[in-house]
C-alpha positions as CSV (number, residue, x, y, z in Angstrom):
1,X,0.0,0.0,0.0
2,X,1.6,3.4,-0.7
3,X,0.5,5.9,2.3
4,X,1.6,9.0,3.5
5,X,2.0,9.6,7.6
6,X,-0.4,12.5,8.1
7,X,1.7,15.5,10.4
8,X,-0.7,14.5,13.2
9,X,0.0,10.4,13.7
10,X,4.0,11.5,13.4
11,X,3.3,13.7,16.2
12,X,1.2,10.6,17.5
13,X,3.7,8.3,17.1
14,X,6.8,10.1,18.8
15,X,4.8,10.7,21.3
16,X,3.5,7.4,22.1
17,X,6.6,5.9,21.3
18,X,5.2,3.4,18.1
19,X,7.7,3.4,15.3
20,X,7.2,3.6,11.8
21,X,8.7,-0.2,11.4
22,X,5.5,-1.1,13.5
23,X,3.1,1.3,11.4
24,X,4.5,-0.7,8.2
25,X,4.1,-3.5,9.8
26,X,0.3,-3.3,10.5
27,X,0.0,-2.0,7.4
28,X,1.2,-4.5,5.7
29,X,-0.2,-7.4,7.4
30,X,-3.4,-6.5,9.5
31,X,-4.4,-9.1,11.7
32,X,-8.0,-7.2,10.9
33,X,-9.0,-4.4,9.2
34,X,-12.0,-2.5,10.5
35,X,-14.4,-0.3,8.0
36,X,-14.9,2.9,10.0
37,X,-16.5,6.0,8.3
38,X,-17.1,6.1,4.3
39,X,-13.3,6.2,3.2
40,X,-11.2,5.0,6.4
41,X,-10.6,2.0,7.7
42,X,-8.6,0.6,11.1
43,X,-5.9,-1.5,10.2
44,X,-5.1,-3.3,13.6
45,X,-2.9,-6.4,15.3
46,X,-2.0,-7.8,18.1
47,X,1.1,-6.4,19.8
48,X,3.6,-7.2,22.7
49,X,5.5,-4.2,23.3
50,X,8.1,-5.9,24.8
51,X,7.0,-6.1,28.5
52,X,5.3,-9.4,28.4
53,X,1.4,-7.4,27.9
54,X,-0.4,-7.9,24.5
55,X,-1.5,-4.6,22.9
56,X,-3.5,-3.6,19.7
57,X,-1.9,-1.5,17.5
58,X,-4.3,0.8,15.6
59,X,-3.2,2.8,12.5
60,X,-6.6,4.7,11.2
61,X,-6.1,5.2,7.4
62,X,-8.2,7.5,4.9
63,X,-8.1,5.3,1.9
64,X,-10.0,6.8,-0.7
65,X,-7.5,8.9,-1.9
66,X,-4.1,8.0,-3.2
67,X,-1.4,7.4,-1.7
68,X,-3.7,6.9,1.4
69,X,-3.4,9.0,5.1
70,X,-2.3,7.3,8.0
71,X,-4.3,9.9,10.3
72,X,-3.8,8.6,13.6
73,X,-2.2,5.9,15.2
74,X,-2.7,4.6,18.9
75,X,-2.1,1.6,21.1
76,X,-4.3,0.2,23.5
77,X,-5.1,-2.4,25.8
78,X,-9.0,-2.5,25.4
79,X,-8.5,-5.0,22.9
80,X,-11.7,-6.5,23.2
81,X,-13.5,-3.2,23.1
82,X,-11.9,-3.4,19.5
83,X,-11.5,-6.6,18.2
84,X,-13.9,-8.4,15.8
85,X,-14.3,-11.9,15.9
86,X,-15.5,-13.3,12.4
């Protein structure tokens, strides 16, 4: 997918200490991807940070435009407030 890292998830990012590796990685290979709002969509996984706790990583994309917007970008650990099971 070719994307562009809106000013706002870099910001995002550095702040909450998610690097672009991880972005691209989510991006790449989702373990889902959520339909949000006509023209962006959640790409999301599964994540241990490295202290032992699983995370989802969410990376909110405007799609329907190209390249696509990665707007935002957040962990959390409400993953089941998030996650869709098929």
């Amino acid at each position: 997918m070719k994307y562009k890292i809106s000013r706002h998830a870099q910001t995002e990012m550095k702040r909450r200490n998610i690097s672009q590796f991880l972005v691209e990685s989510v991006l790449n290979a989702p373990g889902q991807v959520i339909l949000e709002e006509e023209g962006k969509k959640v790409y999301q996984s599964k994540i241990d940070f490295g202290s032992g706790k699983t995370f989802l990583l969410r990376v909110t994309v405007v799609n329907d435009i190209n390249p696509a917007v990665v707007i935002t970008v957040y962990k959390t650990s409400k993953i089941e407030k998030y996650w869709r099971e098929i």
